[in-house]
C-alpha atoms as one frame of an Amber mdcrd trajectory, in Angstrom:
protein
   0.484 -19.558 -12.890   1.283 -17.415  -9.851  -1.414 -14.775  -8.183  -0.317
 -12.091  -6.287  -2.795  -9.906  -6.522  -5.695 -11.878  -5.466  -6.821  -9.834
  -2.297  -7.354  -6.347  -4.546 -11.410  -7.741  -4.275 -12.090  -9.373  -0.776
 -11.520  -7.873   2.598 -10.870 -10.022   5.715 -13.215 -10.123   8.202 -11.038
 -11.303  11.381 -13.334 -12.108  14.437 -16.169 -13.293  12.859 -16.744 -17.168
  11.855 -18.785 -16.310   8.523 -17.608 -13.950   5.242 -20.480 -12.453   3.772
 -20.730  -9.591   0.778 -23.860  -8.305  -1.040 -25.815 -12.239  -0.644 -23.187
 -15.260  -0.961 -21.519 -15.895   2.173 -18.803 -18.654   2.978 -18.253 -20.377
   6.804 -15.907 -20.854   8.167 -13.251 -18.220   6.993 -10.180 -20.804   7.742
  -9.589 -24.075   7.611  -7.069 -25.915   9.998  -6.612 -29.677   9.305  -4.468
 -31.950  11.927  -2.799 -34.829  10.943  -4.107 -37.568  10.146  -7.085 -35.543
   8.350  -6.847 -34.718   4.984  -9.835 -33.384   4.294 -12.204 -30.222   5.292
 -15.226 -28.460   4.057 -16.904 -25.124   3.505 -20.284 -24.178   3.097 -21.536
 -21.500   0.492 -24.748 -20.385   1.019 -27.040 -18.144  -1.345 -29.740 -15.520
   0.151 -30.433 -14.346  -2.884 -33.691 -14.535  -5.091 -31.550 -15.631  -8.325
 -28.732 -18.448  -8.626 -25.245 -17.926  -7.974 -22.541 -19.657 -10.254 -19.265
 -19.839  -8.431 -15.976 -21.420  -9.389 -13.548 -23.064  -6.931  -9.515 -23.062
  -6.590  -6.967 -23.955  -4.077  -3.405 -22.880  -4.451  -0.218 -23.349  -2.644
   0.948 -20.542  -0.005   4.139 -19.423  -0.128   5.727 -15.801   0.819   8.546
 -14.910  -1.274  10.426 -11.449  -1.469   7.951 -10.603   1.724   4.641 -10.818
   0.298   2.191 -13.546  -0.469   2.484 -15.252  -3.225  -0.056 -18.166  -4.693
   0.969 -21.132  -6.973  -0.783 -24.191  -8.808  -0.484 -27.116  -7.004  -1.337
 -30.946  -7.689  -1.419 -32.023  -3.736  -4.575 -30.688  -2.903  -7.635 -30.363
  -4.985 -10.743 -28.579  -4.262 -14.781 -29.787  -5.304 -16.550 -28.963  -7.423
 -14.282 -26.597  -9.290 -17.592 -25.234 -10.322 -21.173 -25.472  -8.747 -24.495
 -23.436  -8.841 -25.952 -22.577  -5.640 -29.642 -21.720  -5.613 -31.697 -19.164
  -4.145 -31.917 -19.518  -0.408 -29.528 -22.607  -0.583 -26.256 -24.055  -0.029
 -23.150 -26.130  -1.090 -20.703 -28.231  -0.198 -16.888 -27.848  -0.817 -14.801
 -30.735  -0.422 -10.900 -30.074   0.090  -8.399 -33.193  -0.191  -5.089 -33.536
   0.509  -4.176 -35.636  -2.140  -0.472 -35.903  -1.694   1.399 -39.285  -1.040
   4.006 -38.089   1.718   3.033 -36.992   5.173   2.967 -33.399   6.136   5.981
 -31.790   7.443   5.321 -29.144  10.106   2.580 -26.711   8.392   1.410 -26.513
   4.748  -0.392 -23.324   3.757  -3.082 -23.361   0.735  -5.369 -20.325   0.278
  -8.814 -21.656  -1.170 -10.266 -18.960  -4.190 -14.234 -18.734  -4.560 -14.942
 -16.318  -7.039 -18.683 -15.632  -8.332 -18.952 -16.090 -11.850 -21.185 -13.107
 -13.292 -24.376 -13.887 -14.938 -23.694 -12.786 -18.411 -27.583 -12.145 -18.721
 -27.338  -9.902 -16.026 -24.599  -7.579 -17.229 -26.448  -7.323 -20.356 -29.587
  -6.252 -19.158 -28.313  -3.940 -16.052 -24.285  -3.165 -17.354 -22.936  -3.358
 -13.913 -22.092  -6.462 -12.221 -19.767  -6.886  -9.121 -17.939 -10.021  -8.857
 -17.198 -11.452  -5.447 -13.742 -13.536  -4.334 -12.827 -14.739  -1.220  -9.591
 -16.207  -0.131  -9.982 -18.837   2.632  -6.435 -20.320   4.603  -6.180 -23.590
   4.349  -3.664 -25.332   7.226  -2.427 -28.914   6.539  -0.351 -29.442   9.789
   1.558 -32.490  12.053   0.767 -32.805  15.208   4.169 -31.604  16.101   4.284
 -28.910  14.419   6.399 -26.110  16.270   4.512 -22.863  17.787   5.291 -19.672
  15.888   8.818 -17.655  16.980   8.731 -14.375  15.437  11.382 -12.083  15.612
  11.069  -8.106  14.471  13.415  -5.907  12.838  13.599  -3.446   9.887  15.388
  -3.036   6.866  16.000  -1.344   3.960  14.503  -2.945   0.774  14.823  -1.222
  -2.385  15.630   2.233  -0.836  12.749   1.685   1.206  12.353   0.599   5.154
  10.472  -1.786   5.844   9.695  -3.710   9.078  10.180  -7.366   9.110   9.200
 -10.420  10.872  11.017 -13.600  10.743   8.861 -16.775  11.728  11.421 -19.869
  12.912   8.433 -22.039  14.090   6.184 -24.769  12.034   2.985 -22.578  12.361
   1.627 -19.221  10.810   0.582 -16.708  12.957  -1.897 -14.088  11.820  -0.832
 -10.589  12.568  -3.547  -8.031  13.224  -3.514  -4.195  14.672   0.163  -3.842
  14.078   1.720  -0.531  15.656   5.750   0.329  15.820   5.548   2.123  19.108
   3.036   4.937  18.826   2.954   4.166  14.965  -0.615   2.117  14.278   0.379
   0.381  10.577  -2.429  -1.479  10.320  -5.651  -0.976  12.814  -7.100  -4.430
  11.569  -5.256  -7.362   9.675  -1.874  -7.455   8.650  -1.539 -10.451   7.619
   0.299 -14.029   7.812   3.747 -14.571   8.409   3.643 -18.506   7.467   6.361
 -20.762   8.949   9.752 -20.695   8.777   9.029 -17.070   6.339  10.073 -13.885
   6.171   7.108 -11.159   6.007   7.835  -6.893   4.859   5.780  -4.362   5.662
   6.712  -0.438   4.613   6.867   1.761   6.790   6.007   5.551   6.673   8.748
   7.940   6.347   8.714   9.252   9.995   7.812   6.070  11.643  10.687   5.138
  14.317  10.426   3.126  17.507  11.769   0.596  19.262   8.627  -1.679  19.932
   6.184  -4.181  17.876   2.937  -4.430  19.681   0.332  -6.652  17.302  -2.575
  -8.464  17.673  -1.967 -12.820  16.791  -3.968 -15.785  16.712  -1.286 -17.058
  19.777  -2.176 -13.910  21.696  -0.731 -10.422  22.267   2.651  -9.455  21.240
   5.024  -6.834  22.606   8.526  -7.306  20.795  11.645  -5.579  20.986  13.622
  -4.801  17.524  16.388  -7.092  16.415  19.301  -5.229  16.156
């Protein structure tokens, strides 16, 4: 099963070490696990008066076509796939690398916690809003290459799009993206994972010459492939 549409209900929060919505929060917001780890954690924790019933999934990370796409995988498990976290408490989640061979460069896994509604609840009120969160999950060797992004733009489908090419190992998350005077996105962008292509569109008048973003490696100011 592939999801592609799994960041319609969660926004990113990108300076901050802790997601929170409405009373279930999740820390940290990525994961980054050097060889020879295989195994992270995150906390869930419930400030709530009633109990929270949450289910757990890790997929593979893979961009295809441009845009993120999420697969089932069998190399890395997440537990519990389910747990109950009580009023004003927490729980652990355990993520394994399970695979036999050792990481190449960078593997990219997004983590899914979605809150299960209470079907009591939706009875007796007839709303309910049900949380998800996507965490990144980074498997990498030590020698894992730096990102090397390179910017140009294309036509896709009759529309332009701007592009970034990423020849390293590692991701690199792209935030405040601008083409010249153009701001695209004011906070995240997105992940361009390693050795991936990533789209954006682009308005119809934007033009320019210039990327200027905001990454997890630091600034970027990048001319246009041509």
């Amino acid at each position: 099963m592939r999801l592609h549409s799994i960041f319609s209900f969660v926004s990113f929060l990108l300076f901050s070490s802790v997601v929170q919505a409405s009373s279930l929060s999740v820390s940290p917001i990525r994961l980054d696990v050097p060889a020879p780890s295989s195994s992270a954690s995150v906390t869930l924790r419930n400030e709530a008066a009633l109990p929270i019933n949450i289910q757990i999934r890790i997929f593979k990370w893979v961009l295809k076509n441009g845009v993120d796409f999420y697969e089932e995988t069998e190399d890395v498990v997440a537990t519990p796939p389910v747990a109950t976290v009580p009023p004003g408490g927490s729980a652990l989640v355990r993520i394994v690398r399970t695979g036999a061979a050792p990481v190449v460069g960078e593997e990219p896994y997004r983590l899914i916690v979605d809150e299960i509604p209470d079907a009591n609840r939706v009875r007796n009120v007839g709303v309910t809003v049900a949380l998800r969160y996507a965490i990144p999950v980074f498997f990498r060797n030590g020698d894992a290459s730096q990102p090397k992004l390179a910017w140009s733009i294309r036509t896709v489908g009759g529309k332009r799009m701007l592009v970034a090419t990423n020849d390293g190992d590692k991701s690199s998350r792209i935030a405040k993206l601008s083409l010249d005077k153009t701001v695209l996105y004011a906070g995240l962008a997105g992940y361009v994972l390693g050795h991936s292509t990533r789209m954006w569109p682009l308005p119809a008048k934007a033009s320019g010459a210039r990327v200027t973003a905001e990454s997890d490696n630091g600034p970027i100011d990048a001319a246009l492939s041509r």
